[in-house]
C-alpha positions in Angstrom: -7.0 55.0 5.8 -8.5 51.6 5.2 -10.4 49.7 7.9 -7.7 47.0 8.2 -5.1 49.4 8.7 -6.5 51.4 11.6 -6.3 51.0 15.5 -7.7 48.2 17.5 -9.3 48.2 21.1 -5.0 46.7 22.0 -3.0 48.7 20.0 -5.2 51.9 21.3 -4.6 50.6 24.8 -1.0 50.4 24.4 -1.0 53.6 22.8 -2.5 55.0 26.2 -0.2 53.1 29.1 2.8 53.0 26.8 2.2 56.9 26.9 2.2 56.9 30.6 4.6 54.4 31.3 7.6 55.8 30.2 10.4 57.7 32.2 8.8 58.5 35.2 7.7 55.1 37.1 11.9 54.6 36.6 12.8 57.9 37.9 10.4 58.7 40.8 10.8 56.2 43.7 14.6 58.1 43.9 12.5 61.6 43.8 10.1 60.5 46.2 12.3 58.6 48.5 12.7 61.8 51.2 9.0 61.6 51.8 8.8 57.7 52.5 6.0 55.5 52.7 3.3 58.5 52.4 4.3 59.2 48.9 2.5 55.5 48.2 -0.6 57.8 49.2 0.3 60.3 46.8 0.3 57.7 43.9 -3.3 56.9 45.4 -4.2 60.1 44.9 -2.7 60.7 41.4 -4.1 57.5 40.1 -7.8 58.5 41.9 -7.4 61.7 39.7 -6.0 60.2 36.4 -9.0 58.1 36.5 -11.5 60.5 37.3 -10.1 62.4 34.0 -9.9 58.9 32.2 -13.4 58.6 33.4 -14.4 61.9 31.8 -12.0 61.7 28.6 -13.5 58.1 27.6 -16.7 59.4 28.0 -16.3 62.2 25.8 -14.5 60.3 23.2 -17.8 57.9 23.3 -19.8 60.8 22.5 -18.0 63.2 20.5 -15.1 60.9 18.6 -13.3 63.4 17.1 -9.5 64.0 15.9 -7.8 66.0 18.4 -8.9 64.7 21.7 -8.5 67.3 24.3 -8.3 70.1 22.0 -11.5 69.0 20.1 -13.8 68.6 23.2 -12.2 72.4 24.9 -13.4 73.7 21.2 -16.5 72.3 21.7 -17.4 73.4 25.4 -15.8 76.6 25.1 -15.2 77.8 21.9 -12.2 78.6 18.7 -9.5 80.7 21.5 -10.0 78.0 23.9 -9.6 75.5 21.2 -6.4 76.7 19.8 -5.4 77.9 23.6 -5.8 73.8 24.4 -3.9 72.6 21.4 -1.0 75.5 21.6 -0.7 73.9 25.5 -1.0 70.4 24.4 1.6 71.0 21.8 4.0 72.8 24.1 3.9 70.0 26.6 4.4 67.0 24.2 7.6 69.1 22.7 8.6 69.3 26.0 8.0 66.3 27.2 9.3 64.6 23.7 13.1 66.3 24.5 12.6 65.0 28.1 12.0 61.5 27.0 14.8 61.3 24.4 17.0 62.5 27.1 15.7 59.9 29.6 16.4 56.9 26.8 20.0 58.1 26.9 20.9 58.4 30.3 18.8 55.0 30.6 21.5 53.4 27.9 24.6 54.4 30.1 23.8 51.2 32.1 25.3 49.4 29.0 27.5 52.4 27.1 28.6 54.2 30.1 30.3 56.4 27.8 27.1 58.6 27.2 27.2 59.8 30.2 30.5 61.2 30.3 30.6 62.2 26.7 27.7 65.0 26.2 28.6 64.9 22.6 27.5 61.2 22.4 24.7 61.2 25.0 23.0 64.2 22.7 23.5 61.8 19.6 22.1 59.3 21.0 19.2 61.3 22.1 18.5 62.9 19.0 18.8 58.8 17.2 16.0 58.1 19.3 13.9 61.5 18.6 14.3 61.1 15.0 14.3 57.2 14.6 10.7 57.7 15.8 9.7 61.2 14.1 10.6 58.4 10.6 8.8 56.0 12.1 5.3 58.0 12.6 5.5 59.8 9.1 5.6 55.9 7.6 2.2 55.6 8.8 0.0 55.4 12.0 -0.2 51.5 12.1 3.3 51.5 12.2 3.6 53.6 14.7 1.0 51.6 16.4 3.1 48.0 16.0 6.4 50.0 17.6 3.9 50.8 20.8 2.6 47.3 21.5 5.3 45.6 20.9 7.7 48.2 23.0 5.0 48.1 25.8 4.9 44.3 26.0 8.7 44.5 26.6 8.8 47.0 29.2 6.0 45.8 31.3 8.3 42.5 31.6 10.9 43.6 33.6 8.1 46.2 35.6 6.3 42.8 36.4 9.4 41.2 37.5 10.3 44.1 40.3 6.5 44.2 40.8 5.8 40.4 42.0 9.7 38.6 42.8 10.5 41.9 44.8 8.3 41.8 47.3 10.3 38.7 48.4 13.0 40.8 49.6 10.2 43.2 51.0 11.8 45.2 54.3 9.0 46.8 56.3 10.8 48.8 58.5 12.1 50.7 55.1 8.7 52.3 55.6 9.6 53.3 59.2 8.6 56.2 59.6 5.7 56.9 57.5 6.0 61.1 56.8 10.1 61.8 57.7 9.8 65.0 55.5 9.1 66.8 58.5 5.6 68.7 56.8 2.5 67.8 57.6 0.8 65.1 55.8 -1.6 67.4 53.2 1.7 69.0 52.0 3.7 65.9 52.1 1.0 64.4 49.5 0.5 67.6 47.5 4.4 67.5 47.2 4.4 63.6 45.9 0.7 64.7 44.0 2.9 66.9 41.9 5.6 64.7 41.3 3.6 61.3 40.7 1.3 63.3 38.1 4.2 63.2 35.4 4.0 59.7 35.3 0.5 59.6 34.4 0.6 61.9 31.3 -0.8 60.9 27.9 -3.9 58.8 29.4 -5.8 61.0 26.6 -3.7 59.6 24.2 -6.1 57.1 22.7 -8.7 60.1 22.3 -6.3 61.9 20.0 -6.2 59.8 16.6 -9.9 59.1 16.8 -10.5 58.9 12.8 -7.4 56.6 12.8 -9.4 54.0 15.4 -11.6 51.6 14.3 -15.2 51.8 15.9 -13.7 55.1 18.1 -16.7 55.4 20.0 -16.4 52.2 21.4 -12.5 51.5 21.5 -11.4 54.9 22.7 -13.2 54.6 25.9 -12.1 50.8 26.7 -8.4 51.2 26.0 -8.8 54.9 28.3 -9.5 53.1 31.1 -7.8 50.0 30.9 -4.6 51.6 29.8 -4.8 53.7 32.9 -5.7 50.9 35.4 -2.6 49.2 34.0 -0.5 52.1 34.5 -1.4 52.6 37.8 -1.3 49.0 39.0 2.3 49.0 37.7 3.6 52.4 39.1 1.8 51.3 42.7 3.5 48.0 42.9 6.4 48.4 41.4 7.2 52.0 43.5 6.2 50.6 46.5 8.3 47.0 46.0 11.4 49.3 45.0 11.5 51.2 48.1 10.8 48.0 50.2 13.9 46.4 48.9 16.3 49.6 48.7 16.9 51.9 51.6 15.5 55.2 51.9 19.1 56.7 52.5 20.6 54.5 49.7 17.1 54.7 47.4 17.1 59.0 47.4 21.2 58.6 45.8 20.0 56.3 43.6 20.5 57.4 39.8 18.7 53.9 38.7 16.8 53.0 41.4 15.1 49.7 39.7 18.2 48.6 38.3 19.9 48.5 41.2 16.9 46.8 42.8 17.1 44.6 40.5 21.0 43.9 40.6 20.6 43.7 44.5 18.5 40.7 43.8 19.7 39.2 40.3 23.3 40.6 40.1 24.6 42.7 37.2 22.1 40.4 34.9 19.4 41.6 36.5 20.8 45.2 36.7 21.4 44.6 32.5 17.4 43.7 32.3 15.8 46.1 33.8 17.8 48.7 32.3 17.5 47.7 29.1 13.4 47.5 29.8 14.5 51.4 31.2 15.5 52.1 28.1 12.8 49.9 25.7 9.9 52.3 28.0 11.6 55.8 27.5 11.7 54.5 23.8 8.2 53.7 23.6 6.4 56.4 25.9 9.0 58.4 22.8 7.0 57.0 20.2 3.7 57.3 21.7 4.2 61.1 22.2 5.8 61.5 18.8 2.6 60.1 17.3 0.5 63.0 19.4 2.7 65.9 17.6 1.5 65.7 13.9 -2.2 65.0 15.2 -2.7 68.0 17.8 -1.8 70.8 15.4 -3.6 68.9 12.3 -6.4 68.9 14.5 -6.3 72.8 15.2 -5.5 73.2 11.7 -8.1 71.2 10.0 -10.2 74.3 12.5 -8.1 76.7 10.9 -6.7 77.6 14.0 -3.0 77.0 12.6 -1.7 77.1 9.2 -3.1 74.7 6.9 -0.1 72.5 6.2 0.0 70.8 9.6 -3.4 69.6 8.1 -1.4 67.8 5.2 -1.3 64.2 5.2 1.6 62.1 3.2 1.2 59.7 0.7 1.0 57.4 3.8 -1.6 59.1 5.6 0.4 61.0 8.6 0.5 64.8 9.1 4.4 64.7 8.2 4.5 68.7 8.7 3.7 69.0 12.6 5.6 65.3 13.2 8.9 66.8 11.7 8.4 70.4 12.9 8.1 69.1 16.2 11.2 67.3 16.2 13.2 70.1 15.1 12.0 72.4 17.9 12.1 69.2 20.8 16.3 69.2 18.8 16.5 72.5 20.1 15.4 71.7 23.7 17.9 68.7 24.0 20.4 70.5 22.7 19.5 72.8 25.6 19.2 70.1 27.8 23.6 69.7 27.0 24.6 72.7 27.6 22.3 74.0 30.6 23.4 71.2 32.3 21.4 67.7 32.2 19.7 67.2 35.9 17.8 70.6 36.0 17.3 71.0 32.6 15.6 67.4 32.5 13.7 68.4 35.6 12.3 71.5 34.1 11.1 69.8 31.1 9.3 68.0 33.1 7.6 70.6 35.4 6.8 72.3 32.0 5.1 69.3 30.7 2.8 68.8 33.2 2.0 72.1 33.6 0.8 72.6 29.8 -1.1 69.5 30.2 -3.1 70.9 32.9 -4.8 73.4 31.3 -5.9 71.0 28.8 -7.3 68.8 31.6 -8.8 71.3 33.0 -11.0 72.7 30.2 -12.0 69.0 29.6 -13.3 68.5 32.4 -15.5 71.2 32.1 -16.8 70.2 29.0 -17.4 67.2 30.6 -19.3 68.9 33.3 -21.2 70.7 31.0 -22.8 68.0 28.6 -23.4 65.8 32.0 -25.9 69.1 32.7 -27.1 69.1 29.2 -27.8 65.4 29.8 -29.7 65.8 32.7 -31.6 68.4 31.7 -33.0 66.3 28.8 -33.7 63.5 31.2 -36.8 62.6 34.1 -36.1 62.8 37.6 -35.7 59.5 38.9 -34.8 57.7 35.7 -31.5 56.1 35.3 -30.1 58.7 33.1 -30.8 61.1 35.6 -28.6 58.8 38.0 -25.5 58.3 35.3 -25.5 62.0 34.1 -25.3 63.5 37.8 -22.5 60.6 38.5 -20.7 61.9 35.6 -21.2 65.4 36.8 -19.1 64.8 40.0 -16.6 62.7 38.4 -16.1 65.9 35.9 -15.9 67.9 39.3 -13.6 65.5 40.8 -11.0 66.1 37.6 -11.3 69.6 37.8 -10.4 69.7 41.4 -7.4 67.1 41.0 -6.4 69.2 38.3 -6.5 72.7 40.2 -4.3 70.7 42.8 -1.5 70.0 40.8 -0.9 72.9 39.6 -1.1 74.4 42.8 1.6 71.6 43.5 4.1 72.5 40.4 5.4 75.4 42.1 5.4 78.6 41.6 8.3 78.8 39.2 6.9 76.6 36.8 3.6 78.1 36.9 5.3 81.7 36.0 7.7 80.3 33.3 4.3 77.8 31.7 2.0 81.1 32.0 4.4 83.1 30.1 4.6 80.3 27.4 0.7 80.1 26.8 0.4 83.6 26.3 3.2 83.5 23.5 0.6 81.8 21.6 -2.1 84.6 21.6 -0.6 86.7 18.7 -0.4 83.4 16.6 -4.2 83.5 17.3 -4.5 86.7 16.0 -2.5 85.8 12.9 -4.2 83.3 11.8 -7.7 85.5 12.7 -6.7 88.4 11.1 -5.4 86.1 7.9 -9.2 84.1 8.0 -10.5 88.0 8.1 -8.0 89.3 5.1 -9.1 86.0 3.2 -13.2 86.6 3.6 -12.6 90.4 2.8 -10.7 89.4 -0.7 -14.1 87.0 -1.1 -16.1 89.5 -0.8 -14.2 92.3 -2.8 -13.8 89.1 -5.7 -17.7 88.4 -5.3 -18.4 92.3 -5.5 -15.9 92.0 -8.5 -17.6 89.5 -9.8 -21.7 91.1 -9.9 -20.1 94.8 -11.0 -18.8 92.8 -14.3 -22.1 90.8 -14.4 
C-alpha cells in the first residue's frame, strides 16, 4: 500500500470511536434505567477502565507497531499459544459482535420500515444487506473502508450532540430521585452497570490493529487511541445521562428506542425520524469498523503461522479478502440464529459473548504492558524521569488488569461458562496447525537428508 493511500491520525480516530460508538450508547440508558442515576457512576467507571487500557494499548502501539494489535503484543509478552489463544478470542468476539450489530442496524430501521420488525424474513435481509454491503466494502480496500468510517461517524455524532447539549433543556432532576432504587448495595449496583456499560466501549484497540496500513503508526496509533476514547466517553456520559433526565425511569426501562423517543418528546416525529436514522447510520458504521478488524486479526495470526496461510492473502487491492468473507459467512450463521432463537435474547447473548472474548484479550495486554514498563525501569536510574514514567505506566497496566478482572466477574456466570467453552474449541486448531508446522519441518529434513545421500 502506497503512502497516500494509508490511514491518517482522523481516519484512525474514527476508526476507534466509530468502533465504540455503535449500538450500545442507543440501547443502554433502557438497560440501565432500573438502576437509576448510579449507573452514571458505572459509565465513570467503565470509561476510567477503557482509558486505563487505551492508556496501555497506545503505548504499546508506540513501541511495538505491529499488525494485529492485541494479538501481536499477547504474542510478544507471552508467547505463540497465547498469541493464537488472543486472536482465536478476538476473532470470536468481533463475529459475534459483527451479527449483533447487523441485527441492531435492522431493528434501528423499523423506525422508518416498521415492517422489519414484524417480518423476520425481511428484518434478517436487511441484516445480512448491511453485513455484506460492508464485508464488499472492506475487500475494495482499507482506505475505503476508512472513508465509510469517517464519514458514517461524522453523521452519527450529529444527532448524539443534539440529545447531548438541547436535552439538558428539558433536564428533570427528580428523574434521578432516588439515586440506587435497585434495592443492592451500591458496589453491586455499579458492578451490575460496569458489565453492561463495558459493551459500549469495545473496539478502543481498533486503531492498533491495521498498524502497517497507518501512516507514521507509532505516532498516529497512540493519538487517535486516546482521542477516539475520550470522544466516546464524553458522548455516552452526556448523552445517557441527558436521556434519562428527559424520559422517565418507569417510561425510559419500556423504552425500545429510548433516544428517539427523547428526541420525539422534544422535536416531534422529526426528531424521532433523526435520531433514528443517526441509530441506524452508527450501528452501520461501528458494522464497518468491526468488519475491517475480521480480515486483519486472523492475517495477523497467520502471517505467525498460527492459522492457515490463506487468511494471510491479500487481494489485488491490498485486503485479506479470505478472513473478511469467512467471517461473514459464519456472523450469516449467527443472525440467522438470531431469527429463529428469538431476537431479544439472542441479541443479548451476542453481546455478553462479545465482551467476554474481548476480555481475555485485554487482559493479557495489559500484562504485556506491565511487563515492558518493568523492563523499562530496570534499564533506567532511580530518580530519573524514566524511572517516574515507566512506574506510572506500571500502575496504569495494573489498573487495566484489575478493570478487566471486574467485568468479567460482572458478565455472569452464564456467559463466562458458555465464552470458556468457546476458547477452548480453539486449542485443537492449535494443535493442527503445530502438528502441520512439525509434519512440514520433518519432510525438510527427510528432503535435505534426501538431498546429501544423492550428493
Amino acid at each position: 500500500m502506497t503512502g497516500k493511500r494509508k490511514l491518517g491520525l482522523w481516519m484512525c480516530t474514527s476508526l476507534v470511536a466509530g468502533s465504540m460508538i455503535g449500538s450500545g450508547v442507543f440501547l443502554l440508558p433502557a438497560s440501565l434505567a432500573p438502576f437509576g442515576g448510579i449507573s452514571i457512576l458505572g459509565w465513570l467507571v467503565s470509561a476510567g477502565g477503557a482509558m486505563c487500557l487505551a492508556l496501555v494499548l497506545a503505548r504499546l502501539g508506540a513501541t511495538l507497531p505491529r499488525v494485529g494489535g492485541p494479538y501481536a503484543y499477547g504474542r510478544e509478552g507471552f508467547g505463540d499459544f497465547v498469541g493464537f489463544w488472543i486472536a482465536w478470542s478476538y476473532w470470536i468476539s468481533l463475529l459475534t459482535g459483527n451479527a449483533a450489530l447487523a441485527v441492531a442496524t435492522a431493528s434501528y430501521a423499523t423506525v422508518f420500515w416498521p415492517v422489519l420488525g414484524v417480518s423476520p424474513a425481511a428484518g434478517l435481509a436487511t441484516a445480512l444487506a448491511a453485513l455484506w454491503t460492508l464485508a464488499l466494502v472492506n475487500a475494495h480496500g482499507v482506505r475505503t473502508a476508512g472513508l465509510v468510517q469517517l464519514v458514517t461517524t461524522v453523521l452519527k455524532l450529529l444527532p448524539l450532540a443534539a440529545v447531548g447539549t438541547v436535552g439538558f433543556l428539558y433536564f428533570q432532576a427528580d428523574h434521578f430521585q432516588p439515586f440506587n432504587p435497585a434495592g443492592e448495595s451500591a458496589f453491586s449496583a455499579v458492578t451490575a452497570t460496569v458489565a453492561l456499560t463495558l459493551w459500549a466501549f469495545l473496539g478502543l484497540e481498533a486503531g492498533t490493529v491495521p498498524a502497517g496500513d497507518v501512516r507514521d503508526p507509532a505516532r498516529t496509533i497512540p493519538k487517535a487511541t486516546i482521542l477516539g476514547t475520550s470522544i466516546a466517553a464524553v458522548v455516552y456520559i452526556a448523552c445517557t445521562a441527558a436521556v434519562m433526565g428527559i424520559i422517565a425511569p418507569g417510561e425510559l426501562a419500556l423504552s425500545t428506542a429510548p433516544f428517539a423517543d427523547a428526541a420525539g418528546s422534544i422535536w416531534g416525529t422529526w426528531g424521532r425520524w433523526i435520531i433514528g436514522a443517526g441509530a441506524t447510520i452508527s450501528c452501520f458504521g461501528a458494522l464497518n469498523g468491526w468488519v475491517l478488524l475480521t480480515g486483519q486479526i486472523p492475517r495477523a495470526a497467520a502471517l505467525d503461522g498460527l492459522l492457515p496461510a490463506r487468511f494471510a492473502h491479500l487481494s489485488p487491492r491490498g485486503t485479506p479478502v479470505v478472513g473478511i468473507f469467512l467471517s461473514a459467512v459464519l456472523a450469516t450463521i449467527l443472525i440467522a440464529m438470531n431469527y429463529t432463537r428469538g431476537l431479544v435474547q439472542a441479541f443479548t447473548f451476542l453481546i455478553l459473548l462479545a465482551t467476554l472474548a474481548t476480555l481475555l484479550p485485554y487482559v493479557f495486554t495489559s500484562m504485556t504492558g506491565l511487563m515492558m514498563a518493568l523492563r523499562e525501569r530496570s534499564r533506567s536510574r532511580a530518580g530519573d524521569r524514566a524511572a517516574a514514567r515507566s512506574l506510572a505506566r506500571a500502575v496504569v497496566s495494573v489498573l487495566a488488569f484489575g478493570f478487566s478482572l471486574w467485568a468479567v466477574v460482572g458478565a455472569g456466570a452464564e456467559t463466562v461458562f458458555w465464552g470458556f467453552l468457546m476458547l477452548l474449541a480453539g486449542v485443537p486448531v492449535f494443535v493442527a496447525m503445530r502438528w502441520r508446522a512439525g509434519d512440514s519441518t520433518r519432510e525438510g529434513s527427510a528432503a535435505g537428508d534426501g538431498t546429501g545421500a544423492a550428493a
